[in-house]
Backbone as JSON Lines, residues from 0, in Angstrom:
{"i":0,"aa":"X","n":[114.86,104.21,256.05],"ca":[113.48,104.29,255.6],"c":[112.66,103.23,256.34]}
{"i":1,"aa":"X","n":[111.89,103.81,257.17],"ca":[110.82,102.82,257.89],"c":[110.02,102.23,256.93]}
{"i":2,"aa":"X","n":[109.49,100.76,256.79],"ca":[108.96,99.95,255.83],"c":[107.45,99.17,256.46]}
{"i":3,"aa":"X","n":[107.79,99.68,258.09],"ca":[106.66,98.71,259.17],"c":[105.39,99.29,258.66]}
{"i":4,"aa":"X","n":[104.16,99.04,258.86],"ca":[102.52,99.16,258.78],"c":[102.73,100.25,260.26]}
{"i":5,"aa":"X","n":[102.13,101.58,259.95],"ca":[102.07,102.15,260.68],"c":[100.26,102.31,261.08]}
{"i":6,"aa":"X","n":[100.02,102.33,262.2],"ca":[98.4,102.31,262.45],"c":[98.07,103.52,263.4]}
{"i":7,"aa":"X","n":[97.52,104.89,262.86],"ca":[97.4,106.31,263.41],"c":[96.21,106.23,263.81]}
{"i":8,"aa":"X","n":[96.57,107.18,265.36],"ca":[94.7,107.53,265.14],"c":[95.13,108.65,266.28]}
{"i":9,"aa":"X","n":[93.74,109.25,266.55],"ca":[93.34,110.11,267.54],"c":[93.2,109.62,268.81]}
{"i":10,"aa":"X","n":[94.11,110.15,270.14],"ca":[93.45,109.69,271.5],"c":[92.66,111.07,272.2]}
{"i":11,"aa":"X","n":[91.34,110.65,272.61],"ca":[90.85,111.9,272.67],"c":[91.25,111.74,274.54]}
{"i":12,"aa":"X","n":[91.42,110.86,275.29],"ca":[92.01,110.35,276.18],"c":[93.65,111.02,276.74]}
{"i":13,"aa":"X","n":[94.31,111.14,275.54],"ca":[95.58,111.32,275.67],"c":[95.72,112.95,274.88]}
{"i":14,"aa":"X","n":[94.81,113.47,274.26],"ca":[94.74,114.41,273.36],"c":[96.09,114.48,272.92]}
{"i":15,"aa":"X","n":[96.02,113.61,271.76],"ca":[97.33,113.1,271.4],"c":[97.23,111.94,270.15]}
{"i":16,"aa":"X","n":[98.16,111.88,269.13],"ca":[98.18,111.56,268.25],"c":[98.92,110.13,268.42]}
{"i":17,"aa":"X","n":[98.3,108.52,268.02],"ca":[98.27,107.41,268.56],"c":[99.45,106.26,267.46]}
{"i":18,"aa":"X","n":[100.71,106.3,267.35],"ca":[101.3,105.13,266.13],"c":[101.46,103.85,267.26]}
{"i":19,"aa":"X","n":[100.9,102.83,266.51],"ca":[101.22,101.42,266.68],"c":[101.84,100.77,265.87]}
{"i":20,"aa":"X","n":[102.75,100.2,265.91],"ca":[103.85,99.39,264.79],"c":[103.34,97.44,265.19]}
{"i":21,"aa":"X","n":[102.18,97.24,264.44],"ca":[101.66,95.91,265.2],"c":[103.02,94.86,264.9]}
{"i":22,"aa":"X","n":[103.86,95.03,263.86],"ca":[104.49,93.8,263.4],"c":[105.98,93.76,264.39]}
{"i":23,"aa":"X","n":[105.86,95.1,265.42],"ca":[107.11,94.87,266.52],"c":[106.84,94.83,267.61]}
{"i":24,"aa":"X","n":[106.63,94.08,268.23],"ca":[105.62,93.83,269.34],"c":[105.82,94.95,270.84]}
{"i":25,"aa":"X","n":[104.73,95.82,271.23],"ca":[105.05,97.03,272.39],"c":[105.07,98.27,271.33]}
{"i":26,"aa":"X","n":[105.67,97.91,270.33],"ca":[106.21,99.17,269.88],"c":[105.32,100.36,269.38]}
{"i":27,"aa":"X","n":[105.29,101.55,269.96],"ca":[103.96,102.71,270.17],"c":[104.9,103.87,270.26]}
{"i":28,"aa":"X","n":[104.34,104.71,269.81],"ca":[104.54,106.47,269.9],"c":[103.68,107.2,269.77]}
{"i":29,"aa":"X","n":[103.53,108.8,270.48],"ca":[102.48,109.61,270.08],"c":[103.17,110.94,270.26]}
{"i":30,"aa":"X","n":[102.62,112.02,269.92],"ca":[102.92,112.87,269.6],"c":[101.44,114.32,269.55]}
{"i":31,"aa":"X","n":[101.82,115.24,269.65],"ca":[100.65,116.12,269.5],"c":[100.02,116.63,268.69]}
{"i":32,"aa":"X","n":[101.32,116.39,267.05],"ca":[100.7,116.11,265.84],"c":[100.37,115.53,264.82]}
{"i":33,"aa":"X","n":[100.07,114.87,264.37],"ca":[100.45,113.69,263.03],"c":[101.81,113.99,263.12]}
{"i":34,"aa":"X","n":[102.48,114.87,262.55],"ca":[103.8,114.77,261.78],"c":[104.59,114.28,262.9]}
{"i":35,"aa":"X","n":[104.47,115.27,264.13],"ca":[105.46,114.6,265.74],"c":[104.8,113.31,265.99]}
{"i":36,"aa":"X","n":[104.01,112.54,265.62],"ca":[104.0,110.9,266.31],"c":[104.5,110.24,265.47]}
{"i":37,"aa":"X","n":[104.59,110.37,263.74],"ca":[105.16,109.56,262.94],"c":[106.73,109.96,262.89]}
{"i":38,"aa":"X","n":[107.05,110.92,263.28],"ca":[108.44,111.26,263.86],"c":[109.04,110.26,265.0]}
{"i":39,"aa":"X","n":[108.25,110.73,265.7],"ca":[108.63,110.06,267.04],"c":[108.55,107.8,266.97]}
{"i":40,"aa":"X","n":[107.56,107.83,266.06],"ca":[106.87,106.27,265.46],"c":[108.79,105.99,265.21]}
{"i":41,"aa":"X","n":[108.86,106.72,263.99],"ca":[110.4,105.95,263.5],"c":[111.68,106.43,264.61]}
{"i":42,"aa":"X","n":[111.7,107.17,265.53],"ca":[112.67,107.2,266.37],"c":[112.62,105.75,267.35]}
{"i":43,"aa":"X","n":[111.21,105.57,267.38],"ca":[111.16,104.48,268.63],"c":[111.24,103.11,267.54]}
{"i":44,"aa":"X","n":[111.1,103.02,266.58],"ca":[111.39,101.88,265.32],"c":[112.15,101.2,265.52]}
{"i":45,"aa":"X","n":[113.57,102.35,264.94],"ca":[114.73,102.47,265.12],"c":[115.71,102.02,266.41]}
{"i":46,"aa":"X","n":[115.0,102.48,267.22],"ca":[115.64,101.98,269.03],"c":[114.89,100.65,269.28]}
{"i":47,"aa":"X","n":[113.75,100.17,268.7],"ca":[112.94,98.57,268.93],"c":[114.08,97.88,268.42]}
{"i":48,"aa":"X","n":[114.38,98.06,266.87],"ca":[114.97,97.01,266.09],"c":[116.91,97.32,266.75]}
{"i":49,"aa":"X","n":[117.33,98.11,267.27],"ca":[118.74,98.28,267.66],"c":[118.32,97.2,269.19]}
{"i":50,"aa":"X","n":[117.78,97.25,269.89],"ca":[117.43,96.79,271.18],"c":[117.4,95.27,270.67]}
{"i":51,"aa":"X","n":[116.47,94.84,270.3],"ca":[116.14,93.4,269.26],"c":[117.81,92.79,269.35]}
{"i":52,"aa":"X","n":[118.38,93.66,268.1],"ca":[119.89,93.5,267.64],"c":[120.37,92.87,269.2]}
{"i":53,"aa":"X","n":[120.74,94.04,270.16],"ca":[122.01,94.03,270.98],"c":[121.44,92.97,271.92]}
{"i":54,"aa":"X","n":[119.99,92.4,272.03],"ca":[119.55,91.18,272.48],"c":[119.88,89.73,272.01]}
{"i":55,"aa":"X","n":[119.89,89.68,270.79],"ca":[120.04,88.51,269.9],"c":[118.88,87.79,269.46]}
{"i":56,"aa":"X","n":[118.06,89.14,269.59],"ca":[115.99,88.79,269.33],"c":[116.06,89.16,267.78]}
{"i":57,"aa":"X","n":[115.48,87.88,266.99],"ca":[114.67,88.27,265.59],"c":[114.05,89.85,265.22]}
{"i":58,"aa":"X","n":[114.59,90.07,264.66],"ca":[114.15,91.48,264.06],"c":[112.81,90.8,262.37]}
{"i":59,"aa":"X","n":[111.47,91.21,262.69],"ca":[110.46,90.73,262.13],"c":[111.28,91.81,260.72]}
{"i":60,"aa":"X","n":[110.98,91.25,259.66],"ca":[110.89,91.87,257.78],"c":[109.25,92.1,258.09]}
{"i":61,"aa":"X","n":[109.45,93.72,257.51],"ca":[108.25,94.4,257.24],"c":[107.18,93.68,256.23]}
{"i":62,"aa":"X","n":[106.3,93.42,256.57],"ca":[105.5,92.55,255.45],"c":[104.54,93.21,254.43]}
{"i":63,"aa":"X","n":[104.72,94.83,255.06],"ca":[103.68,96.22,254.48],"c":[102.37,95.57,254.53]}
{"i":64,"aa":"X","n":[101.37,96.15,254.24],"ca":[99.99,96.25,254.77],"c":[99.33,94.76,255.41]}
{"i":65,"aa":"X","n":[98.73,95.24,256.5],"ca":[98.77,93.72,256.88],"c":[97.15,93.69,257.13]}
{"i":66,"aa":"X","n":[96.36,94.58,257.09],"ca":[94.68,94.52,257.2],"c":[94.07,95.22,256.04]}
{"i":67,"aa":"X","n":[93.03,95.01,255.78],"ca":[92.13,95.33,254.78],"c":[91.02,96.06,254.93]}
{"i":68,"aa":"X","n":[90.88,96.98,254.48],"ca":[89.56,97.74,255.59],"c":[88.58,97.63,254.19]}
């Protein structure tokens, strides 16, 4: 279960659907629909924090919402 602040949007640039995971640093996916970028968001999560691991890099604890609109 992904726990990171996920941050969606529209690229009208990329015509393409935009996830940023700010609390893992690089870590981005998109997709062509909402559902395929937040798909794709936790596939690339998943491979950030295994990569992290087999480095011996701090894996950040999800802190959930981190801005206030």
């Amino acid at each position: 279960m992904i726990k990171y602040e996920l941050v969606i949007y529209w690229s009208e640039k990329d015509h393409s659907f935009i996830v940023e995971v700010p609390e893992l640093s690089g870590c981005m996916a998109d997709g062509e629909s909402y559902t395929e970028a937040v798909t794709n968001a936790e596939i690339v999560i998943t491979e950030w924090i295994e990569t992290a691991k087999s480095l011996g890099r701090e894996v950040p604890k999800p802190k959930g919402r981190l801005m206030f609109a």
